[in-house]
N, C-alpha and C positions, 0 to 999 in steps of 0.2 A: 588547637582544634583537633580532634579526634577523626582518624582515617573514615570512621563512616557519615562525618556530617562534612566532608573536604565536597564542594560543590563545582570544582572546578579539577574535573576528571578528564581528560581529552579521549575523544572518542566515544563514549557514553552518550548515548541517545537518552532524553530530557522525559519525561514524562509528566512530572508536574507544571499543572502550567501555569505556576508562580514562578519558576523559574525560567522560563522561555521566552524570552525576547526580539521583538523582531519579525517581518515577514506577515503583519497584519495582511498588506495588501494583496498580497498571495493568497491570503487562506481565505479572506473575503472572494478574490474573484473564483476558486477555485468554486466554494458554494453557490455563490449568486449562478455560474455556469452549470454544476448541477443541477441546480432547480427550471434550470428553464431548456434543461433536458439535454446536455453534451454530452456525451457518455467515454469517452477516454481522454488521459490528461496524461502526459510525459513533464518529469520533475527534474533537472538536471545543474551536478555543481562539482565544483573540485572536493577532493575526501575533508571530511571536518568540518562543511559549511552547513551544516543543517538540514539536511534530506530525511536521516532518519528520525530528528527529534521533528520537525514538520508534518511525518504523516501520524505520528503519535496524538500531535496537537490538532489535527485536524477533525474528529470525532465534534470536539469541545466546541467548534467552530460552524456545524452543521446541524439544521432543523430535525425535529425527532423523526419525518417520512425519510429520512436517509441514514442506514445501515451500516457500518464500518467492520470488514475483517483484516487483519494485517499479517502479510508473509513474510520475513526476512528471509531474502532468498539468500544472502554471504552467509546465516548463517545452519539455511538446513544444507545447502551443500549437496542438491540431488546429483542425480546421476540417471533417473530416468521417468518418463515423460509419466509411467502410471504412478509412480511414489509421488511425483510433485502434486500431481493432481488429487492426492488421496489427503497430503498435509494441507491442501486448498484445502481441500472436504473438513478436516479437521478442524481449521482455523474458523471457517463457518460455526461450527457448531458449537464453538467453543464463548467465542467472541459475539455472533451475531444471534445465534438460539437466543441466550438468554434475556437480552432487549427485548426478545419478543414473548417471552414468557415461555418456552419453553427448553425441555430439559433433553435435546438431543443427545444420544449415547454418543459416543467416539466412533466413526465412521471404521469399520472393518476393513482390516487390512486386504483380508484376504479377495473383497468384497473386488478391490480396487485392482489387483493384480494380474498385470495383464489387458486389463479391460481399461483401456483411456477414454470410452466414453460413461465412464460408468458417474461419475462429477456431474455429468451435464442430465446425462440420462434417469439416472439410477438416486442419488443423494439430492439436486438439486430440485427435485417438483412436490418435495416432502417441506423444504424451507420456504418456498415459493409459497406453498398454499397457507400460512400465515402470515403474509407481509400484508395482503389488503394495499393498502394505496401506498405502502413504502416503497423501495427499492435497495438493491443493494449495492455498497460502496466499497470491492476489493482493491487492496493496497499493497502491491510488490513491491518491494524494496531493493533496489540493489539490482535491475535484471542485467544488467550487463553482465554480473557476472556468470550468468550461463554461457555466456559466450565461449569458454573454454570448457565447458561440461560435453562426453563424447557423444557422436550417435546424432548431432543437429536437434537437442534437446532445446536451445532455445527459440529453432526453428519451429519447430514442435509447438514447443507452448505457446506464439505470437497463433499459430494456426491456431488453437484449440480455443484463445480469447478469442480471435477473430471469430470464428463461427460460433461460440455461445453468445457474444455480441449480436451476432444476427439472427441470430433464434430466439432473443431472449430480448424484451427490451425494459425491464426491470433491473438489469445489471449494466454497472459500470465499473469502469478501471481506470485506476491511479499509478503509474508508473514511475518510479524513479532511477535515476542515471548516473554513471560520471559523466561529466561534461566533455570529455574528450571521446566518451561513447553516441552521445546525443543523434549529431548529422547519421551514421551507420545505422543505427537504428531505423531512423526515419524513412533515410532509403532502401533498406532493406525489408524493411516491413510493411508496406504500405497496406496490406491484408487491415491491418491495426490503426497503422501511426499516421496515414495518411488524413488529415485533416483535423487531426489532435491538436486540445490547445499544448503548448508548451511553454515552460517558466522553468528561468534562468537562475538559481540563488546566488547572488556577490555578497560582497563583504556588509555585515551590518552599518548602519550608518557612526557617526560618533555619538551622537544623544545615547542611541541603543546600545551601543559594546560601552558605554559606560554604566548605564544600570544593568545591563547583564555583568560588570566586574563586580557592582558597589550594592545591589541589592542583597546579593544570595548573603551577603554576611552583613547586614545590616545589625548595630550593636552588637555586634560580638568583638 
């Protein structure tokens, strides 16, 4: 079998979702919860269990009134509260502009610097006034790992959802965790986390980790 059709890559986040098995019931109740209007979600698992192929697969799993942008925070690697906020702006426009038929430029960098309300302010009431009855579904990946970024940048950014949260009720958040992150979270953020649902990923069942072994190379 050739390096680029090898389907069993460790650590690779899934995107096709003929390949992704597993965790129906999760991504059912995550939508059925969005639609009847929850607005933050915390995802949390040990490294390898499917957080980052989950929120990939989760677009595929939601009604067309709900919106999907996705940030992987391990791997932009910020360092401060106006850049994160400008690669949110980014990932908006990139990701969710076009579902809605339109061709927003790349959010200015310059536009962003300095100015951390400029997301909420400034870039958000442009995307906003095309959604119509939609709303939108942003998806962090990874936030723990701000936790070691300087300056209380993840402090930072839990405040910044919280209050476009409450300003805003067309937006919701999808968060993901290590699971040895989860409880610190909760307690420490309650701005956010406090009355969040949250879901646990464990090990697939055996039905499912064996058609996730024996499908991806089926005849070959």
């Amino acid at each position: 079998m050739p390096d680029n059709a090898n389907p069993y890559i460790p650590g690779q986040a899934v995107d096709n979702p003929n390949l992704f098995f597993g965790r129906r019931e999760i991504l059912a109740s995550i939508g059925e919860n969005l639609v009847k209007g929850r607005r933050v979600f915390l995802v949390a698992s040990p490294p390898r269990l499917g957080k980052s192929s989950l929120l990939r697969q989760l677009p595929h799993h939601l009604p067309p009134e709900l919106l999907t942008a996705r940030l992987d925070l391990r791997e932009e690697n910020p360092r401060a509260l106006d850049w994160l906020l400008w690669r949110i702006a980014a990932a908006l426009a990139t990701q969710a502009g076009p579902r809605l038929g339109l061709n927003l430029p790349a959010p200015d960098w310059f536009a962003f610097e300095g100015q951390t309300g400029q997301l909420v302010a400034g870039f958000w009431p442009t995307l906003k006034a095309h959604l119509g009855g939609r709303s939108l579904v942003l998806l962090l990946d990874d936030v723990h790992c701000l936790a070691e970024a300087p300056d209380g940048l993840l402090d930072k950014l839990m405040d910044s959802l919280a209050a476009w949260r409450d300003h805003e009720e067309k937006v919701a958040f999808l968060l993901t965790c290590d699971v040895g992150a989860q409880e610190d979270l909760v307690r420490r953020y309650p701005q956010l986390l406090a009355g969040s649902l949250t879901y646990s990923l464990g090990s697939l069942s055996s039905e499912e980790a064996t058609r996730l072994i024996t499908w991806p190379v089926d005849g070959v």
